[in-house]
Structures are given as C-alpha cells and as structure tokens.
C-alpha positions as CSV (number, residue, x, y, z in Angstrom):
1,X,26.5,76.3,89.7
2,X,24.1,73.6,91.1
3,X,25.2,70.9,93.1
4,X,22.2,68.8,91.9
5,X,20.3,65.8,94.3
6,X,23.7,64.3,95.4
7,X,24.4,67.9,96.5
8,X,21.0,67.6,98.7
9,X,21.6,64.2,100.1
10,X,25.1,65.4,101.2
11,X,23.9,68.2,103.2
12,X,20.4,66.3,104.8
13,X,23.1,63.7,105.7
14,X,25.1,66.2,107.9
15,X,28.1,66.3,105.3
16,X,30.5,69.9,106.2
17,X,31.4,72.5,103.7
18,X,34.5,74.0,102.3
19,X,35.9,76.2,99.9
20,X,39.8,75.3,99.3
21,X,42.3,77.5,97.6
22,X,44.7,76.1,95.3
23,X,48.3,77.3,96.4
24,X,50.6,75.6,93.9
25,X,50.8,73.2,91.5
26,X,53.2,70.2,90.7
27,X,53.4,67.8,87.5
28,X,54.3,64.6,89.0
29,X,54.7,62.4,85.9
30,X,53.1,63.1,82.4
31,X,49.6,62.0,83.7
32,X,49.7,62.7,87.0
33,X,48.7,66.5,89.0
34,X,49.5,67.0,92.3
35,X,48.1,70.8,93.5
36,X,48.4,72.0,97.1
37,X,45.5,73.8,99.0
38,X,44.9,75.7,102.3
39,X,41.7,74.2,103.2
40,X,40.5,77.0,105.8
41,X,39.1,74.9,109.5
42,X,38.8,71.2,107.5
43,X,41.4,69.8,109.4
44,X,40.6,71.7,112.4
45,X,37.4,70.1,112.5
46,X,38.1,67.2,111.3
47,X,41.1,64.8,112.4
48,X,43.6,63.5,110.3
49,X,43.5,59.8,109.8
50,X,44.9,57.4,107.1
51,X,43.4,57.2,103.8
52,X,41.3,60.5,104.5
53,X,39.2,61.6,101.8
54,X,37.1,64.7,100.6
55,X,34.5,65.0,97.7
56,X,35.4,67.9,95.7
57,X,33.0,69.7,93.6
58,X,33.9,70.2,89.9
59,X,32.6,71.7,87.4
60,X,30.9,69.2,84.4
61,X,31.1,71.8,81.6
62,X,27.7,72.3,80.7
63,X,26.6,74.3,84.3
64,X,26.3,71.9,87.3
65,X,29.1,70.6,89.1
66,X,29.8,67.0,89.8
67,X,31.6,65.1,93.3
68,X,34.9,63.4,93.5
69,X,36.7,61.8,95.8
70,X,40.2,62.3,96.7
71,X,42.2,61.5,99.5
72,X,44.4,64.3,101.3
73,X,48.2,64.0,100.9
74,X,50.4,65.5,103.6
75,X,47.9,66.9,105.6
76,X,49.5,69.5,107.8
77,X,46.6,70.5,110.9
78,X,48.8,73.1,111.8
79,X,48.7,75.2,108.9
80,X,45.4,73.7,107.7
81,X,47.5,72.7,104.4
82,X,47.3,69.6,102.4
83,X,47.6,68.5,98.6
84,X,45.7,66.5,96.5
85,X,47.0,64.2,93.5
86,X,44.9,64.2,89.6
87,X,45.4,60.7,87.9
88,X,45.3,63.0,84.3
89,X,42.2,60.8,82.3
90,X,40.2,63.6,80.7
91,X,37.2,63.9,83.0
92,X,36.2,67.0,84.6
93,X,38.2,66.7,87.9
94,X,41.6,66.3,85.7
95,X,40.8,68.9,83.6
96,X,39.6,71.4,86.3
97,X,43.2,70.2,88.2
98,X,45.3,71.0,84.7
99,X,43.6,74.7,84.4
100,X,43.5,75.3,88.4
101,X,46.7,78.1,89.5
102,X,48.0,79.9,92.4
103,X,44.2,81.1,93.9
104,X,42.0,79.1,92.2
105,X,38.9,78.3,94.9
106,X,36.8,75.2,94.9
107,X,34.4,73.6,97.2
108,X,34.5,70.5,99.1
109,X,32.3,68.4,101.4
110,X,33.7,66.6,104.2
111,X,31.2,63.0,105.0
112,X,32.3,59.3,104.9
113,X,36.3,59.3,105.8
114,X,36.5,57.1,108.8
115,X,39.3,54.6,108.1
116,X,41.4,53.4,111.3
117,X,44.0,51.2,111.8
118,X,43.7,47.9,113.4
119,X,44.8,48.0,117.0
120,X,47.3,46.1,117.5
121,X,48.4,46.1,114.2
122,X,48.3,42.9,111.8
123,X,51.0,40.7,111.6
124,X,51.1,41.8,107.6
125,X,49.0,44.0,105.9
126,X,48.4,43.0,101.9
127,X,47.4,46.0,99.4
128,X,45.8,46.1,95.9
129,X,45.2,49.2,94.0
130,X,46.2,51.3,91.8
131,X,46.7,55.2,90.5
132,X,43.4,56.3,91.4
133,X,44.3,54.9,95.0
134,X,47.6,55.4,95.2
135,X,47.4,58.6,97.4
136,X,45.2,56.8,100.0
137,X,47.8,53.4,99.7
138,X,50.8,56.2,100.7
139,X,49.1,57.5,103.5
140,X,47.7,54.0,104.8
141,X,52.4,53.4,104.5
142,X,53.1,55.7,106.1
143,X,51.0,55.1,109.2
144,X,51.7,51.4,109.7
145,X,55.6,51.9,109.5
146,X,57.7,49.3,109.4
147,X,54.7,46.3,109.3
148,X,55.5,44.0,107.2
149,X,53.7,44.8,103.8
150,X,53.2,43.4,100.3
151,X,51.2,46.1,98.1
152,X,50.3,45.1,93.8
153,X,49.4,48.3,91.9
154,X,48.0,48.3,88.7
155,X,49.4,50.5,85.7
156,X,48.3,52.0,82.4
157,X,50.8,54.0,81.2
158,X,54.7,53.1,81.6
159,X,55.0,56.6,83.5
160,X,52.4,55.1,86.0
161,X,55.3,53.5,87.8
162,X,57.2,56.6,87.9
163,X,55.3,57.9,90.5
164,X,56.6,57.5,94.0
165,X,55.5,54.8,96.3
166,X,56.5,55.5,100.0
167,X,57.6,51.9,101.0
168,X,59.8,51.2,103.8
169,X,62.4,48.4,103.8
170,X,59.6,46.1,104.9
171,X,57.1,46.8,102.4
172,X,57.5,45.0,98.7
173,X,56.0,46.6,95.7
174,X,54.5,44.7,92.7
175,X,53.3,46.6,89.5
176,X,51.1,45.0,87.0
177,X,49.6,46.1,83.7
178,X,46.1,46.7,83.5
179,X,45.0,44.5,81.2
180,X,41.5,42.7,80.7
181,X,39.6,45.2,83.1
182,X,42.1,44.0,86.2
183,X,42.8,40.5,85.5
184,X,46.5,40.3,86.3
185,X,46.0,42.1,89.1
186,X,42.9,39.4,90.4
187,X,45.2,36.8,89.7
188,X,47.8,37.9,91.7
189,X,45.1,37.8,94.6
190,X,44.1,34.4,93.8
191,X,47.6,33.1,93.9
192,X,49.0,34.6,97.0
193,X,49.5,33.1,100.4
194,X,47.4,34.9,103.1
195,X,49.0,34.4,106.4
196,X,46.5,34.2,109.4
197,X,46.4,37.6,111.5
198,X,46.5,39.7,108.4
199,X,44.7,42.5,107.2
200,X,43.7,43.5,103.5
201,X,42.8,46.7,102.2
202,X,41.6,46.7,98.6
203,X,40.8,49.9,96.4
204,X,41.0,49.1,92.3
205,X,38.1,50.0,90.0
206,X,34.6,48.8,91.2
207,X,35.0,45.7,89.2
208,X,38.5,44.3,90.3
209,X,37.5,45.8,94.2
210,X,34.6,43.1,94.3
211,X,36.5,40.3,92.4
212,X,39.6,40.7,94.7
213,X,37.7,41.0,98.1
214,X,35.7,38.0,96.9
215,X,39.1,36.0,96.4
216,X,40.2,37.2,99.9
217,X,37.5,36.3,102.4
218,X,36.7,33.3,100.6
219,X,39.9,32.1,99.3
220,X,42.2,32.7,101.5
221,X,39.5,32.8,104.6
222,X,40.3,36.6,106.2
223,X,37.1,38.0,108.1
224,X,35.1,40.3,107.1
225,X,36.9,42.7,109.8
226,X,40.0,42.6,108.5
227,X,39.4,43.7,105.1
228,X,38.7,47.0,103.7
229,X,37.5,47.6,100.3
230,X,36.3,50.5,98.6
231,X,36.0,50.8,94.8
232,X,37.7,54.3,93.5
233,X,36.4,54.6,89.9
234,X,34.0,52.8,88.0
C-alpha cells in the first residue's frame, strides 16, 4: 500500500524505516490496547529518551496507509523490545491495534523524537494531558524520579482513570472530565500557582495544547525554554 506525499516528505527529510512485529497483546481497560513489538535495530540506532515516539503506518481501509504517532513504552535496547498503548476511538490505528496478534508486521518511521530533560532538573515539573499522552507523561515519570510533580489528565470514559499512572510519592495526580473541548482542564491551568524554576510539558488535543501553553508563558510568566508542548490529536 502507498504511503502517499507525507510518505515522500518523511523519507526526503532523512526519516529511518522499520517494520515491527507485534509479539503480544494486552487489554488494559475497556478502551485502551497495549501490544508489544520486537522492533528489529530501532533502538539500536536510535537512543532511548523520554517521551520517544514513532509514526506508525496504518492501513486507512480503502488502500493507502496513514501516520501515527505513538510513543514507546518500556523500551528495552537490549532486546530491541518495546510496547505501544491504542487509546480504543475507532480510527484506523485502533482498529488495526484490536485485529493485530502474535506476528502481525507493520511499518514505522523513526524522525522528530528528540525530547530531553532539563539539566539540572526543575525545581517542579507541572503536566497536562491526557489518554492520547498518557504513555509519553509515564515515561517523562519515570525519568525525573522523585521531582516534585503535579500532572492533570483529562478523561472520557470513567475507565479512563483505570489506567495506571506511574507516580511516585512526590508526584500528585488530578483527573478531569473532558468537557467543552478541554475547558476544565484550561481552567485548571489558569488557576494554578507556577513556582519560578519550573518546567511545563503540555500534550492535550491541538486546541487545549495552545490554550494551555498560552496560559503558562503568559500567565504565569515561564520561558519559552521551559515549556514543551506538542498537540497529540486534533
């Protein structure tokens, strides 16, 4: 199947290619996948680092296959294993995850994963997100340890909370509804104390993404360097 002009761009633009191989798969909560792949030299070639993502290539359904983003959960560099996690919404990445089994192949392109923690770390780090997110907001917990850490996540189902947050004793967890395309979970950002010397990392729909880094640099005055935004679904 064709990859399209996105597939093009990726490739003029240096972007690496994979095919992964689905080794098992794991039902998390009633809307939520998790599969684990061996992904052949992708971690060999390229280091693991907090909140790294792929672009997977699914199939549409009607011949041509379409690029999504996921981040890599558990990453293991000496096995060249990892697993990826399927909010369950009815597009063709969730639907390719609830059909894939034991041997299932799919590509992937590797281009545009270069998160990396502050050095020294933040005095607090603050996190908004969501679902969609979530994997990335587990793997950005696990590396800053025991920093102090509020994180708001945004829910649409009640099972939504069911699925597992890696926290540490330092780290407090707020979950909001979704309601009016994000606005309890803008509100929260408007109404939270930012202490100097902390870092925000922000990753909601496109929407909320914009409205909450908005509220952050100019509300509560952090720089541009200590924020990271990206928008995970549109």
């Amino acid at each position: 199947m064709s990859r399209g002009f996105n597939g093009l761009v990726l490739k003029a633009f240096g972007g690496s290619d994979y095919r992964l191989t689905v080794t098992a798969s794991r039902q998390i909560t009633d809307s939520y996948l998790r599969l684990s792949f061996t992904g052949g030299a992708l971690l060999a070639d390229h280091p693991i680092h907090p909140t790294q993502w792929i672009r997977l290539w699914v199939p549409d359904g009607a011949g041509a296959l379409q690029q999504r983003g996921y981040t890599l959960v558990r990453p293991d560099a000496d096995n060249g294993t990892f697993d990826i996690e399927f909010a369950i919404h009815g597009g063709p990445a969730s639907r390719w995850a609830q059909q894939a089994q034991p041997g299932t192949e799919i590509e992937a392109t590797v281009m545009g994963s270069k998160f990396r923690l502050p050095d020294p770390l933040p005095a607090e780090f603050v996190i908004f997100g969501d679902t969609a997110s979530l994997p990335a907001i587990n793997s950005l917990l696990g590396a800053i340890g025991d920093t102090p850490t509020r994180v708001w996540l945004e829910w649409q189902r009640a099972s939504d909370k069911d699925i597992p947050v890696h926290a540490s004793d330092t780290a407090t967890v707020t979950w909001l509804e979704r309601i009016n395309d994000g606005q309890l979970l803008r509100e929260a950002a408007e109404q939270i104390a930012c202490p100097p010397g902390a870092f925000a990392w922000i990753g909601c729909d496109g929407l909320t993404t914009r409205s909450i880094t908005q509220t952050i640099r100019g509300q509560h005055g952090l720089p541009k360097q200590s924020i990271k935004a990206q928008a995970y679904w549109k």
